[in-house]
N, C-alpha and C positions, 0 to 999 in steps of 0.2 A: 504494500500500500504506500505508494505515495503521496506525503503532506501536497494541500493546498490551502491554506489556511488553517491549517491542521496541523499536529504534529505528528511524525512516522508512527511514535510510539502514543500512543493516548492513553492505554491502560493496557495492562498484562492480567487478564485475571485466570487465578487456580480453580478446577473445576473437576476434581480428582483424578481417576485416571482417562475418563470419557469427555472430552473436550465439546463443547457448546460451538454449532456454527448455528445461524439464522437461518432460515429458508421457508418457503410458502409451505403452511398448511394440507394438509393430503390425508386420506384415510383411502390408501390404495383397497382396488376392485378383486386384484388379481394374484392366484395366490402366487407364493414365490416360487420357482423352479429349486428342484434339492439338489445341491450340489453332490458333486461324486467326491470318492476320495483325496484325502490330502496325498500330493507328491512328497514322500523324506528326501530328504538329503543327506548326503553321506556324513560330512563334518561340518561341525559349528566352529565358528572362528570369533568373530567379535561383529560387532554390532557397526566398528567403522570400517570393517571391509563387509562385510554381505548387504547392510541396510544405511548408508552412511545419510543416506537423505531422511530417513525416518525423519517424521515429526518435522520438519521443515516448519518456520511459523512468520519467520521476519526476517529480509534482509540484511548485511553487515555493511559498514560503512566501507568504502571502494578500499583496496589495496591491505583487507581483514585476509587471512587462511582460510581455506575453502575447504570442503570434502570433496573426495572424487566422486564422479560419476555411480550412482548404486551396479552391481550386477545382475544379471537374470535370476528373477529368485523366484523358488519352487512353487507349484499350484499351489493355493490353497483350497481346506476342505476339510470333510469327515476325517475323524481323527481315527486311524485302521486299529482294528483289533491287535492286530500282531504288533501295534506299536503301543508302548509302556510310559507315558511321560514320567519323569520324576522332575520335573524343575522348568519354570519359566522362565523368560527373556523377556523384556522390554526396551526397544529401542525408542529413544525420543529427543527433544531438546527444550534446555529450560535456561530463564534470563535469569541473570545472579546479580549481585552486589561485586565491581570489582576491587581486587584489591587495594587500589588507589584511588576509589567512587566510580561513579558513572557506574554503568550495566551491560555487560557483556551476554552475549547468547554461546553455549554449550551443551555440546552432541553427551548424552549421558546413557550409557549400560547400567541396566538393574537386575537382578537375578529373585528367584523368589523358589525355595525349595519345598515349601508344605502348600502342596495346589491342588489339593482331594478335591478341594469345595470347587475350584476352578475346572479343572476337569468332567467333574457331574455336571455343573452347569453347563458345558460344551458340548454333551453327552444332548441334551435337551431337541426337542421338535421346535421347529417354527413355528409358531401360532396361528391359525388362521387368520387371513388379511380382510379386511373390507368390511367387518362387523357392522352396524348401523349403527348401535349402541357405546361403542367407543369412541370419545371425541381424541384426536389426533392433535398435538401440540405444534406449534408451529416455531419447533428446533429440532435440529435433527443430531445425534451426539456421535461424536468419532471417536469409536474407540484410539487406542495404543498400537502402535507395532508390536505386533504377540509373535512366540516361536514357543514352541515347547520342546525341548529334549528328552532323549530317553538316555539308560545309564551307558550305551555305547557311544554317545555325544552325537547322536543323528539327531534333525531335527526339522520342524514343519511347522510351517502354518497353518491354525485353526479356523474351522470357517465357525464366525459367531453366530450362533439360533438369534432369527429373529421374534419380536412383537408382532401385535398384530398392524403397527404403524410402522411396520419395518426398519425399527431401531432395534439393537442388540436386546435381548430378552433382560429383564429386573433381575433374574437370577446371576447373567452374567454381568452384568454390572458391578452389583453386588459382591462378587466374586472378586475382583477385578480390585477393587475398591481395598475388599482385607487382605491383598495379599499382601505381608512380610517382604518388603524386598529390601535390601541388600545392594547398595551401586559398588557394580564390578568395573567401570572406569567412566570417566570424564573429562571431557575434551571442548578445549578454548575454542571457540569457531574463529571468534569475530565482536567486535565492539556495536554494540545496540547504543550505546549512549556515549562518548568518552565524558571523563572526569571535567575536561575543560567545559563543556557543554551544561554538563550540567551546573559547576558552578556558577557558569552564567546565566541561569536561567533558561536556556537556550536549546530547540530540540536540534538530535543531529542532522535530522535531513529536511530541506524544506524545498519547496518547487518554486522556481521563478516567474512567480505570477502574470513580471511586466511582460513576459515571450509567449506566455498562454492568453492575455488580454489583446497583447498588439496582433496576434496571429489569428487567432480562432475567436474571440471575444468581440464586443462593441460597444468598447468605452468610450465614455463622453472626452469630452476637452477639458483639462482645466483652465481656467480662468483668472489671470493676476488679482491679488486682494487682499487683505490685512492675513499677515501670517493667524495660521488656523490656532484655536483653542486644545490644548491636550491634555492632559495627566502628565504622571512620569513617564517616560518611553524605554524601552528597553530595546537595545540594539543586537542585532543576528548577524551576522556574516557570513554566507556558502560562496565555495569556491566550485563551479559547474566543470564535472569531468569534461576533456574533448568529444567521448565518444555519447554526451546526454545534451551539448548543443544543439540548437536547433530540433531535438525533437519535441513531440507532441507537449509532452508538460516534463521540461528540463530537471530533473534533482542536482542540488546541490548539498555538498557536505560540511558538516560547520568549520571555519574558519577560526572567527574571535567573536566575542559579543559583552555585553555589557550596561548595564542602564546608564543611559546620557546624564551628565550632569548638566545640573541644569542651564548653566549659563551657552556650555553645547548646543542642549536641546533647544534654546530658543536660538542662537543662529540658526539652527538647521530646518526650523521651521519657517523663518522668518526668508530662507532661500528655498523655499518650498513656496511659498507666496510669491515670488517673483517671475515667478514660473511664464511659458509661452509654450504656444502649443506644438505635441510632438513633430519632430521630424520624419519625415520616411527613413528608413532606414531596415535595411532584414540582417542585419551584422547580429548573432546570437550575444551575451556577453558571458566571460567564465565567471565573474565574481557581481554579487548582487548582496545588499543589504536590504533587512528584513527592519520594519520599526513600528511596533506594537506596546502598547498600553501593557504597564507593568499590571495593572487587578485587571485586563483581559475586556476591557470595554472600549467601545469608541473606534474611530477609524485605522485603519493600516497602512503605512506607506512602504512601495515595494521601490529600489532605486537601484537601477542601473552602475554597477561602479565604471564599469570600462565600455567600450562598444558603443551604442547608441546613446549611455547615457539617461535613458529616458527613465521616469518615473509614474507609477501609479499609486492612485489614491484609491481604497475600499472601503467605504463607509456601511456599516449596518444600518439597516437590515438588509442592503443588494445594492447592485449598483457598483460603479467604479468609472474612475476618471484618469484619461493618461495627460502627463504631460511632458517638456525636456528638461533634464534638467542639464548639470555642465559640471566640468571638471574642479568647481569650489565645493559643489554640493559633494561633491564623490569625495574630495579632501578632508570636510567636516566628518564624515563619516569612518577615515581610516581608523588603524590600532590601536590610537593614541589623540 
């Protein structure tokens, strides 16, 4: 997801092991096709070579550690009689505190060795779908990346019994829920927030609004006039990779930020009123400053540091106004 008035990250919320996405409403008609058996596989290795994408949830800021590519991994399905589990897997990834603040994302193995209750519940029919009588909630829950092994370390994917709104069955939830696990390792992906970011108030990625307003948008003019009214402002800084110029809605990665002080904040407003209307101009820019209301009310101004130059105004509740501005206004604005 990328910000547009927004920040990348707005909230992380924990939601046990079945993760909550939104979706429309449904109390499907038809019932579900039963799958055939699960494929084993010969060996388990870890969870950053067979599943390394698992749980995927958010972005890292550009030039973070990456994982490779996942590989082809086995059917999933009924769990075969001749096969024994003794011990689950969970692959996934979760945001942390890092060690010098800010919030890092991390690929994590959990192992969980007492899985009766997990197993019986896997064991389970799918429910009949379509009841009349059942209202269907309009979320739909995602399980975990599951594997289960047996004691010669072969291992499969389970296929989860559904409900009758074809979500994972209450049983397996449940299951799922108490299992004891145990993290067998954990892995630094990539920085979700850095430490600098966040002591500035500041999210790390935000979209360059003035390139998505002057391209696809139909912003008004602004118009010269008594420097505008504010609060305190808080300033942002993204430096736009080459290869996110010019596209549809540019990200940019935090730079520096910091609340204007005030004698700042008023030159930079008061060159925000002198304003004349933008130029033509399709040059994309790499660095843009963001300048928003410290308690989060009142209008936004997005401004060009290099390239065009040009600035927008966002005023709630809709609405927006481009204008140009020039290499004083872009100076008020540097590191210092």
């Amino acid at each position: 997801m990328r910000p547009g008035g927004t920040t990348l990250v707005a909230a992380l919320l924990g939601l046990g092991l079945c993760g909550l996405v939104l979706t429309g409403c449904a109390s499907p008609a038809d019932p579900p096709k039963g799958p055939g058996p699960a494929e084993i596989a010969e060996k388990w290795t870890s969870c950053a070579e067979i599943a390394p994408q698992a749980g995927v949830m958010l972005p890292v800021r550009p030039g973070s550690a990456t994982s490779s590519p996942a590989g082809v991994e086995p059917r999933a399905g009924r769990i075969d009689p001749a096969f024994t589990p003794v011990a689950a897997v969970l692959c996934g990834r979760d945001v942390v505190r890092g060690a010098a603040g800010g919030r890092e994302q991390v690929a994590v193995e959990r192992r969980a060795d007492h899985i009766g209750e997990l197993v019986a519940a896997l064991g389970l029919v799918d429910e009949a779908r379509g009841r009349g009588d059942v209202a269907c909630t309009a979320d739909m829950l995602v399980p975990p990346w599951l594997a289960l092994l047996d004691d010669r370390g072969r291992w499969l994917r389970p296929y989860l019994p559904m409900d009758v709104c074809g979500k994972p069955r209450q049983e397996v939830r449940a299951a799922l829920d108490g299992l004891r696990l145990t993290t067998v390792d954990s892995r630094t992906l990539g920085v979700v927030e850095s430490p600098a970011a966040e002591a500035a108030g500041c999210a790390q990625q935000w979209s360059d609004m003035v390139w998505v307003e002057a391209t696809i948008g139909r912003p008004g003019r602004v118009a010269p006039g008594a420097a505008p009214k504010a609060g305190p402002l808080r300033l942002c800084v993204y430096q736009v990779p080459a290869s996110e110029r010019g596209g549809g809605k540019p990200a940019g990665d935090f730079v520096y930020g910091r609340p204007l002080p005030p004698e700042r904040q008023a030159d930079v407003l008061r060159a925000l009123a002198g304003t004349r209307p933008a130029t033509g101009c399709a040059t994309p820019a790499s660095r843009f400053a963001v300048l928003r209301p410290v308690d989060d009310s009142g209008p936004e101004w997005y401004v060009e540091l290099d390239a065009c130059r040009r600035f927008l105004v966002v005023a709630p509740p809709g609405g927006s106004q481009l204008g140009q501005g020039d290499a004083a206004l872009a100076a008020l604005l540097g590191p210092s």
